[in-house]
N, C-alpha and C positions, 0 to 999 in steps of 0.2 A: 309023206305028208300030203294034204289035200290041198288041189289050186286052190281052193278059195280061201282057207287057212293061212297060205302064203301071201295071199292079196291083204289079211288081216295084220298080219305080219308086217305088210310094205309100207301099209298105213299108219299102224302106231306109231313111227318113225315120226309122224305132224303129229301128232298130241298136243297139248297144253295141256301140262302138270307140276308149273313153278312150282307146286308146293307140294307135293308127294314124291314127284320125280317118278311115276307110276304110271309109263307108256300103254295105253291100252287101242287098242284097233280091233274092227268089227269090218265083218262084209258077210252081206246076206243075200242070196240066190231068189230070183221071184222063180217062177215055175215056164214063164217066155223067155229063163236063159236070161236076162238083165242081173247085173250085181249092181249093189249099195254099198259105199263106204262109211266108214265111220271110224272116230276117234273119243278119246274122254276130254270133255273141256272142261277144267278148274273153276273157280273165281276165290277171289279172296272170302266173300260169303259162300260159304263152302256149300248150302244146300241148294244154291245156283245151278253146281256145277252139273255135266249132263255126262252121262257114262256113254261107252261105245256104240254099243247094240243100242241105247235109245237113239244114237246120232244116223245111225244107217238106218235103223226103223224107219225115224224121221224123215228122211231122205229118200227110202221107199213109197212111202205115204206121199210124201208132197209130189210126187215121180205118177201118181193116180195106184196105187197098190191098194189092196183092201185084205180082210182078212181071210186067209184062204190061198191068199196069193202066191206069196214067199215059201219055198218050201226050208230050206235050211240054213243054218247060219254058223259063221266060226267064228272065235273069239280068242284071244287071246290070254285070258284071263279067264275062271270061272263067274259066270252071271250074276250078279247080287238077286235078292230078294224081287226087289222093284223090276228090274229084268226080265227076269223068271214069269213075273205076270203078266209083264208087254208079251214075251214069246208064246205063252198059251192064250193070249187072247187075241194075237193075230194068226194061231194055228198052223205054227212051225212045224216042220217033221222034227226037222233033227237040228242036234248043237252039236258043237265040236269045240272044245277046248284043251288049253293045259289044265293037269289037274294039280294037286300041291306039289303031287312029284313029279312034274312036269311032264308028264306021258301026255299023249295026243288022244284022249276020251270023244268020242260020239252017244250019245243018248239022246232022248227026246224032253221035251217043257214037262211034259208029265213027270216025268220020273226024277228029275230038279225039284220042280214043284207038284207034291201029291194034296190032293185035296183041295183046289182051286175053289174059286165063287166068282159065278156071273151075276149080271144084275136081268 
C-alpha cells in the first residue's frame, strides 16, 4: 500500500457521516512534496455535504496550489462523478483507490473521466 493511501486511510477515521456512516478520507500530493488532508462532511441537507477529494482539494487550494500543482491523489473510496471533474481540472496524474473489490487501483482523471469539457 501507498504512504499517501495510508494518510487517506488515518484520516477517514474524523469524517462526519451521522447519516451514511460512510468514512471517506482523501490526501493529495502537490509536486513540492506538501500533502492535503481531507474527509467527507455530511449535513442533514444532504447536497451540503462535501466529499473527500473536494475537502483536500480545498485545502490545497487555500494552502496557494493551483492547477498543475498536485500531482496525485488517494482515496479511499472510488471518486464520484463531481470529483472526477475537480481531478482533471486541477491536472492530477494519478488516483489511487479501493475499487468495489477492494483492490488498491491507480489510474489517472482521464481514464475515470473520458471525455471531459473546459470552459
Amino acid at each position: 500500500m501507498s504512504e499517501l493511501f495510508d494518510q487517506a486511510e488515518q484520516v477517514a477515521e474524523s469524517a462526519y457521516a451521522p447519516y451514511s456512516n460512510f468514512l471517506v478520507g482523501a490526501a493529495v500530493r502537490a509536486r513540492d512534496g506538501r500533502v492535503f488532508v481531507g474527509t467527507n462532511v455530511e449535513n442533514a441537507s444532504y447536497p451540503l455535504g462535501i466529499c473527500a477529494e473536494k475537502s483536500a482539494l480545498a485545502a490545497a487550494i487555500a494552502a496557494g496550489c493551483r492547477p498543475g500543482d498536485l500531482e496525485e491523489i488517494a482515496v479511499t473510496a472510488s471518486p464520484c462523478g463531481g470529483c472526477r471533474q475537480w481531478l482533471v481540472e486541477l491536472r492530477l496524474e494519478r488516483v489511487t483507490y479501493r475499487n468495489n473489490d477492494g483492490e488498491l487501483v491507480t489510474t489517472t482523471p482521464a481514464v475515470l473521466l473520458p471525455d471531459t469539457f473546459e470552459l
